[in-house]
N, C-alpha and C positions, 0 to 999 in steps of 0.2 A: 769554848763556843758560847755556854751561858753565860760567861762573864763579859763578852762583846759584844749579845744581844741584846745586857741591861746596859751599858755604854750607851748602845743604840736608842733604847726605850729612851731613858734620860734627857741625851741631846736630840731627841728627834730626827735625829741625820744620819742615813742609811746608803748614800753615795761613798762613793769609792776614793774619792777628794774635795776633804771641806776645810777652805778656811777661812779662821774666825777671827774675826776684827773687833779689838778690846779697847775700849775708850769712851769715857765721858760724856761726850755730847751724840746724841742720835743723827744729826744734822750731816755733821765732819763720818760718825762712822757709814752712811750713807753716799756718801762723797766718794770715800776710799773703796768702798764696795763697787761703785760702778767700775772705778777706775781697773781695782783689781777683774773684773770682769769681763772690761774688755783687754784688759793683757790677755786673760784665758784664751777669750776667741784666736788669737792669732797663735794659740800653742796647736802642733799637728794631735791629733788622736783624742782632743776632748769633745766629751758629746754631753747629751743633756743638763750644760750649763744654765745655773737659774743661781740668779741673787735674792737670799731672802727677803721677803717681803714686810713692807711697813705701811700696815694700814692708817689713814687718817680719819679719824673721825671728828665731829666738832664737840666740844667738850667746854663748859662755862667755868670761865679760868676769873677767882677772885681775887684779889689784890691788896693787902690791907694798909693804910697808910699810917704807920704807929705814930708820928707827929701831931696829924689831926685827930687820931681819936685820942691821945694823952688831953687833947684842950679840952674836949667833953667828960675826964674822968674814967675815958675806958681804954682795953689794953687788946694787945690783937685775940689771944685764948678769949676772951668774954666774944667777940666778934664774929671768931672763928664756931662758936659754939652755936649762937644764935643764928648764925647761916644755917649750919648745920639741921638744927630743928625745926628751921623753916623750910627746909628745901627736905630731907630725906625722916623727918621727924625723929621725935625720943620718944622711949616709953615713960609713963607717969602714972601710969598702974597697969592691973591685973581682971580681969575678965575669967570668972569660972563658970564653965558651961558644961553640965554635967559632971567626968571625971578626967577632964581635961582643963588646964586654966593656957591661959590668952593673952599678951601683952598688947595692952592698951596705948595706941603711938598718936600722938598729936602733932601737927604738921600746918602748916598755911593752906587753903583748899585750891584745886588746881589752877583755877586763874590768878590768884596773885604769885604764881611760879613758873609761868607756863613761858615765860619770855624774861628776857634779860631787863626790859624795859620796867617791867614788873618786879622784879630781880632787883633792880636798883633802888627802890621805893619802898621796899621794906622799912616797916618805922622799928629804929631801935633805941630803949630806955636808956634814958645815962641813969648816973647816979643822982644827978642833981634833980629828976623827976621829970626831964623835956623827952620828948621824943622827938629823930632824928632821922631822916632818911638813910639809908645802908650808903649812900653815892657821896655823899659829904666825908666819909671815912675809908670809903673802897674805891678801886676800879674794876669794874664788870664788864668782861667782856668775851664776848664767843669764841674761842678758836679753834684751830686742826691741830691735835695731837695723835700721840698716834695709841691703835685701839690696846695694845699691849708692847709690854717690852723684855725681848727675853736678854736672861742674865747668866751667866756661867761662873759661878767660885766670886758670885757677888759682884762682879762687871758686866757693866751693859755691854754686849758684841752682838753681830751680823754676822753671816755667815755666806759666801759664794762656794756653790759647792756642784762638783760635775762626777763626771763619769769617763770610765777611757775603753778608746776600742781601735785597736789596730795597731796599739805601740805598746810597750813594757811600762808597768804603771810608775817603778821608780825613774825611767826616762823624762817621763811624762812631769814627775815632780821633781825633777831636778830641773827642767828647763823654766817651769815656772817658778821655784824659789828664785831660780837666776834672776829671771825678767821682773820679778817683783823689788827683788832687795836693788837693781840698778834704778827701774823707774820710780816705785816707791817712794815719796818723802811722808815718812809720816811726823805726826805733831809729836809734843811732849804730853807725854801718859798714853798713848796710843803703842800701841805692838799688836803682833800679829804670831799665829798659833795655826800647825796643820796637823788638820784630825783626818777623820773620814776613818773608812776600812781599809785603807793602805798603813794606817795607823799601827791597827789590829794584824795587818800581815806584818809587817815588820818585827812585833813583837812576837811574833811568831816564829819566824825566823831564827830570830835570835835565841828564844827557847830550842828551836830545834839547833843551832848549832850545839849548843852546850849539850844536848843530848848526845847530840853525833858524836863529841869528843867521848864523851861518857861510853857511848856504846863500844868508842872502839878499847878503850881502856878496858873494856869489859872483856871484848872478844879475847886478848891479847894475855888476859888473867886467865880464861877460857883454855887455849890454846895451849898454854903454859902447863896447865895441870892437862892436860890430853896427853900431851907427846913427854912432859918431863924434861924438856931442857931449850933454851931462848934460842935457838939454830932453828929448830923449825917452827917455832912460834912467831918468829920474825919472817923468816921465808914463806908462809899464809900472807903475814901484813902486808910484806912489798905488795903483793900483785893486788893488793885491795883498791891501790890506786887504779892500775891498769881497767877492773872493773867497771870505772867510771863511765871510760874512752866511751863505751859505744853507747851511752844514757845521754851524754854531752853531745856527743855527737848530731845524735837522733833530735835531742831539741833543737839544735840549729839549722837541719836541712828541711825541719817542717816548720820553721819560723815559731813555736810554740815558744812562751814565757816561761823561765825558771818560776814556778810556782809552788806553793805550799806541797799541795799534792806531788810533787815533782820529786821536794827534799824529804819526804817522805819516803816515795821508790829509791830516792838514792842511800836512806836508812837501809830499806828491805832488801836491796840491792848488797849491800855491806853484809848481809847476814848469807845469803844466798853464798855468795864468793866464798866465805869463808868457811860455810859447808862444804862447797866442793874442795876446797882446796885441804880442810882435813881429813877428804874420803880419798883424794888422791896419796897425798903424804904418809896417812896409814897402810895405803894399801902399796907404795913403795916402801916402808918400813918393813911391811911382810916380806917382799920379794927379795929384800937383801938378807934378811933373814933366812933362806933358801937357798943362797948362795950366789946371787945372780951379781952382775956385774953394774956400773952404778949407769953407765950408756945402756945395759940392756934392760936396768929398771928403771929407767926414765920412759924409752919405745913402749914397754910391754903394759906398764903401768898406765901409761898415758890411751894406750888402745883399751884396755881394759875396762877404762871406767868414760870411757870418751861418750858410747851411750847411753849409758845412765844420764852424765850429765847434761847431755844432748834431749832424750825424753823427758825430765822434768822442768828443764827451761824449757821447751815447746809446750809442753801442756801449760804451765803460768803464760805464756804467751797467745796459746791460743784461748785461754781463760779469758783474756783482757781484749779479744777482737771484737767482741758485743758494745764493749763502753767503747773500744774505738768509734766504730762507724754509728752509734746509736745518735740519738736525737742531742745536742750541744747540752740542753737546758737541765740541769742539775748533775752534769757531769764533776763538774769543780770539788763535789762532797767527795 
């Protein structure tokens, strides 16, 4: 969980399907974004779709022409430097005022910066001793870039990312990989990558299967050293399957998603089973023990413990009728 929360910190993106568009020009990944976007619309069960946003602001875009300024002796760094300190200034010394010192920044004062116009007409020194207007060596001019731009593993990408409600979330992305990689053309250097928290369930999953495997290998070691010999350690395992039947079931008559919390119960589920089935198998090991016959310690066996196993699944059962009918909202944990 903290490791999917700093995921989340990170990329900023706490939807349940984000994907992110990798490529070079902001323009083109802007392009593909809508496009991808409105595929979305037409997939059933996506909700609060939003295409990351690119703000423009205007921003004084220089331009330095290394031709004309080599005729005067200068080179674009010299150029680039003296924009620089006329527009956003240098320090050139130090200011100490009391026990604190001060960098001293020199700068053009605000009307010869205030405008691009002004901007152009900055006089710059050659070496030859003239001075030269900044616009004989540049091109100054205003435009809309955009105010930032985020980057992932050092690529500029965008991001369309939604949310799902009313359908199974790998449904949901497997209809849209489809529809993207048919419609989709994208350029050279462009691809595409799906994150989001279906990400995180996934690898969730798949942690929990390997556990399940684990678990049952475990139970099966368990069993083994309980009874002493693979006849009845194996006859537990069969019916572990059978166990399932009614958890399977129950998710599909109440249309619920196989969910994390789901393979979870069907972990605890696997544990449950196999308790009963070693309370039963001991307590038929007793009765033959006694003498009884293997049909009359199957009946007598089976009545015997039929309560028990009856009163502690109802109580887990009715344990869990609070989080059934209770409020939806943090149910999932």
């Amino acid at each position: 969980f903290i490791s999917h929360r700093f995921d989340e910190v990170l990329s900023g993106i706490r939807a349940q399907i984000a994907i992110k568009i990798f490529g070079p020009d902001l323009n083109n990944l802007r392009g593909i974004g809508k496009q991808v976007r409105e595929i979305m619309e037409t997939v059933e069960g996506v909700e609060d779709l939003q295409l990351e946003q690119q703000i423009d602001v205007p921003q004084v875009i220089v331009r330095y022409d290394r031709e004309k300024a080599s005729r005067y002796g200068l080179n674009v760094g010299d150029l680039a430097e003296i924009t620089e300190t006329s527009l956003n200034g240098t320090a050139v010394s130090q200011v100490l005022e009391g026990q604190k010192t001060f960098d001293l920044f020199i700068r053009l004062n605000e009307e010869s910066r205030s405008s691009t116009d002004a901007l152009r007409n900055i006089l710059i020194d050659t070496p030859a001793g003239a001075k030269i207007p900044l616009y004989q060596v540049a091109e100054i001019n205003l435009e809309n870039r955009p105010y930032f731009i985020n980057r992932e593993q050092v690529q500029r990408r965008i991001v369309v990312q939604s949310n799902v409600a009313g359908r199974d979330l790998n449904g949901v992305i497997t209809e849209i990989q489809n529809k993207i990689n048919s419609q989709v053309k994208l350029p050279q250097g462009y691809f595409i990558e799906y994150g989001g928290q279906f990400e995180s369930q996934q690898q969730a999953a798949r942690v929990l299967t390997i556990f399940g495997f684990v678990a049952v290998i475990a139970i099966f070691m368990l069993l083994f050293q309980a009874f002493g010999n693979t006849r009845e350690a194996l006859l537990v395992m069969i019916n572990l399957p059978l166990a399932l039947i009614g958890g399977i079931y129950a998710v599909f008559i109440t249309g619920a998603e196989l969910s994390i919390p789901g393979l979870i119960g069907f972990i605890t589920l696997f544990g449950i089973a196999t308790r009963n089935g070693i309370i039963l198998v001991s307590h038929y090991n007793q009765l033959r023990k006694e003498g009884l016959s293997i049909h009359d310690t199957v009946i007598r066996g089976s009545l015997d413990r039929l309560s028990p196993v009856l009163m502690t699944a109802s109580t887990a059962a009715l344990a869990l009728i609070p989080l059934l009918i209770g409020e939806p909202t943090g149910k999932e944990i």
